[in-house]
Structures are given as structure tokens and as C-alpha cells.
C-alpha positions, 0 to 999 in steps of 0.5 A, spaced: 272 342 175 274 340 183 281 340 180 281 347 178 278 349 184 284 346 188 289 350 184 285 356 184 286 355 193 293 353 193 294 359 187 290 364 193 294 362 198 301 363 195 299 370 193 297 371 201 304 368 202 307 373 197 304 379 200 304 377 208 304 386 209 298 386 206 295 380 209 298 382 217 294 388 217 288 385 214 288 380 220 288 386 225 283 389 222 278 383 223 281 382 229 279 390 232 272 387 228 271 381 232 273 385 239 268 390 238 263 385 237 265 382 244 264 388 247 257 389 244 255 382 246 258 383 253 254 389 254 248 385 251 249 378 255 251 381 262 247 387 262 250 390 267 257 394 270 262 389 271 268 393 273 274 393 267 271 386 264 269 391 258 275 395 258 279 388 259 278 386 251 285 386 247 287 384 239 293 380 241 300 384 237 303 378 235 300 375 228 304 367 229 303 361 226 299 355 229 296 349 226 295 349 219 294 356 219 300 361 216 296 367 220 293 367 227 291 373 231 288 373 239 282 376 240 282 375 249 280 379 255 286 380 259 281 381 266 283 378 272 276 376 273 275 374 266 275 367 267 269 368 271 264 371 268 266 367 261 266 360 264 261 361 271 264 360 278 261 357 284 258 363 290 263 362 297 261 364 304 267 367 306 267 361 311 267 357 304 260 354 304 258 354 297 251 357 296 250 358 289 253 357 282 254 362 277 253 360 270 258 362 264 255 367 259 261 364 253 261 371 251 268 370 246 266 362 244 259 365 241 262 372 239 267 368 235 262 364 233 257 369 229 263 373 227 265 367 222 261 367 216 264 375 217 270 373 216 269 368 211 266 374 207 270 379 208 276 374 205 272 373 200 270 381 199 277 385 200 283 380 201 282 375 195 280 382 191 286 386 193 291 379 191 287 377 185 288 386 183 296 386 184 297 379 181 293 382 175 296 388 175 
């Protein structure tokens, strides 16, 4: 039994190695999903503007190869201030006294993190379906 189950994931991932067009663009669609969703958890977590923080999410272009995986896309903020909000900071006087800490809202590390049952649903729903149809076929 756990033999077959071992054979079936090594056959689905020749298969999403035989179709990587298909595979590519699936991967951006999840990456345009996750993106939306930190946009979404931003807006509810800082509740208030944060000048181009929003608009400063991106799905990176490039799909690479990192790890054990054949397929990786970045989902980032690219403002310059990004830093900031994700992970805190301490408050300055501009004569430098630190008046204050800032704390870290995490946004990507918990949007990532509730979007992965999502993702392992969508694998399972479209790709598999999609590979499992043109190798049937």
C-alpha cells in the first residue's frame, strides 16, 4: 500500500515535470492568490494607510528552482518601508533616544501560513486533475 502511494507521487511528479507550461502558470495564479490575501490581511491587521505599503506587493516573474522543490515563486513587498511594518522597529527622537518599540504585524509569514491548506487544495483539485486528464487521454 505505501509502495503504491510512493509510486503514484513519483509518477505526478514526472507528470508536472512533462508539462512545466502548464505547471508555470499554474504557480502564478497561486502566487497572484497568496498576493491578494496579503493585501487583505494588511488592510485588516494595520487598519490604517500606510502610504504605498499596499501597492508595494509583487509575485516575483521569475519561477527557479530552490531546495527540493523543481518550482518556486516569490510573493514579496518591495517598499522600501516594508521592513518595518513586517518585523517592528524601534521609535527614534531625531536627537536618536529610543522612545519606543514598534512590534512586527508578520503579515507575509501569517498570510503564507493560512494560505497553505489553499494551496495543497488547489494541487489536488486543478493540477493533479489537469495532468491526471492529458496523460489519460
Amino acid at each position: 500500500m505505501a509502495d503504491d502511494l510512493i509510486k503514484f507521487a513519483d509518477d505526478i511528479n514526472d507528470a508536472i515535470k512533462a508539462f512545466p507550461k502548464e505547471t508555470k502558470k499554474f504557480m502564478k495564479e497561486e502566487g497572484r492568490k497568496l498576493r491578494k490575501q496579503m493585501r487583505a490581511r494588511a488592510r485588516r491587521t494595520i487598519g490604517r494607510k500606510t502610504g504605498n505599503y499596499l501597492k508595494g506587493f509583487q509575485v516575483g516573474r521569475k519561477i527557479y528552482k530552490w531546495g527540493d522543490a523543481d518550482y518556486n515563486l516569490r510573493v514579496y513587498n518591495g517598499s522600501p518601508h516594508a521592513h518595518l511594518l513586517e518585523y517592528g522597529h524601534r521609535m527614534l527622537t531625531h536627537a536618536g533616544k529610543m522612545v519606543g518599540y514598534v512590534t512586527g504585524y508578520h503579515i507575509v509569514e501569517h498570510a503564507g501560513k493560512a494560505f497553505e491548506p489553499e494551496y495543497l487544495d488547489d494541487i489536488n483539485n486543478n493540477l493533479v486533475d489537469f495532468i491526471l486528464e492529458e496523460l489519460g487521454e
